[in-house]
N, C-alpha and C positions, 0 to 999 in steps of 0.2 A: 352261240357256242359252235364251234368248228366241229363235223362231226369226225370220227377217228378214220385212219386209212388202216390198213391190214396188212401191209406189204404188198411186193409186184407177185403180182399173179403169172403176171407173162413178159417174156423178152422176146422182141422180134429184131430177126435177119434176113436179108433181102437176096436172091442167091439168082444168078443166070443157068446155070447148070443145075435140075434138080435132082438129075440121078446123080453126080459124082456129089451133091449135097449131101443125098443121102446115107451114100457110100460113107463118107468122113464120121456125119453126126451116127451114125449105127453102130460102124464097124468100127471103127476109131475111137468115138468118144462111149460109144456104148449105150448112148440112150432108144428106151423104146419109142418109137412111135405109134404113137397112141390115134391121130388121124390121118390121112394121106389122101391128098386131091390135086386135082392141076393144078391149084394156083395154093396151096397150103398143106404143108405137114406139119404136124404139131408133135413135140417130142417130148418126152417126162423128163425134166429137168432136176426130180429133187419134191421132195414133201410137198405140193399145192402149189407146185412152179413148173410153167411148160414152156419150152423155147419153142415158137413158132419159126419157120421158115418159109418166106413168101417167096413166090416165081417173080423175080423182078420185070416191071411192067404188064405184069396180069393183075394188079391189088388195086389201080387207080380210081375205078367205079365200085360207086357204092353197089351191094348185094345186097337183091331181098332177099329177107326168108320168112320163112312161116309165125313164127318170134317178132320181127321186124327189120329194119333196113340195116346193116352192119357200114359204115362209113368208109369210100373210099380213101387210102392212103399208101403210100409208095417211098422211096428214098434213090437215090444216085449213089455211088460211092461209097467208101468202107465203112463199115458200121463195128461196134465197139460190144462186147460186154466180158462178163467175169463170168467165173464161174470159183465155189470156195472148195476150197481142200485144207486138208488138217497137214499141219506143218512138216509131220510126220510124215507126209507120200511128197515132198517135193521130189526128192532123190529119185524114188520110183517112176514119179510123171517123166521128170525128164529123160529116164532111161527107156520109157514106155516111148515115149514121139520118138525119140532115135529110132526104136526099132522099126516102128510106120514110116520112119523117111518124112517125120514133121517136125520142119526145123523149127527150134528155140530162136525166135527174131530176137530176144530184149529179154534180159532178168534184172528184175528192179529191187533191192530192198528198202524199203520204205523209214523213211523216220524212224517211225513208232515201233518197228525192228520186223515185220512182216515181210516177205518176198512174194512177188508176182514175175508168175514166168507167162512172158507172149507167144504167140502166133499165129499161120492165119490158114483161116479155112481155104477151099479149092478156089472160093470166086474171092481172094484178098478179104475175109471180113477180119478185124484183130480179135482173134480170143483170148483171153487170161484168164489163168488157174492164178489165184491169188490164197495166200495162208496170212490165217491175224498173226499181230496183228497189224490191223491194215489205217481202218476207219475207227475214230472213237466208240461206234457202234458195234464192231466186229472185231472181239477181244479173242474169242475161240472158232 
């Protein structure tokens, strides 16, 4: 038998610029960060969800640590995730990135009658705020 998975723990983005990274994800998006080092910051994303933020081309070798070896890994080019919001703060979000000077790239309403609104971080990553619903799994 398969044993059960728990959800993601973590979403990672790959960023060249780590101060104007941080600038966005703090000052913008609002999240704490919770660790900060050359090559990673990790930011509280939400109940036992952290959005990591890797220095792109600092992540490719694996790291020891005390614990054990944490596995090199890296990415090129634009990287993708969501983030969920109550249907309720669309209006607010978008009038919120107006005022930061962060353009709405794409609003999508989806099928199932949920809307996601895009756009991108300082180094092009695509973020969406998405409201259900969206996913069969994501009614609220």
């Amino acid at each position: 038998m398969r044993p059960k998975l728990d959800g993601i723990l973590e979403t990672a983005v790959y960023v060249d610029d780590m101060d104007a990274a941080h600038v966005f994800y703090s000052e913008i998006l609002g999240l704490k960060r919770m660790v900060a080092g050359e090559r990673l910051f990790a930011y509280d994303a939400g109940p036992a969800q952290a959005l990591l933020v890797f220095h792109r081309g600092h992540t490719g070798e694996d790291v020891a640590t005390e614990g054990g070896v944490v596995p090199g890994h890296d990415t090129t080019g634009r990287s993708h995730f969501a983030f969920r919001i109550p249907a309720d703060q669309l209006d607010a979000w978008r009038d919120y990135l107006a005022s930061r000077n962060v353009a709405v790239t794409s609003e999508v309403t989806w099928p199932a009658g949920g809307t996601s609104l895009y756009f991108n971080d300082p180094d092009g990553n695509v973020l969406e705020l998405a409201a259900a619903p969206l996913w069969p799994n994501f009614l609220t």
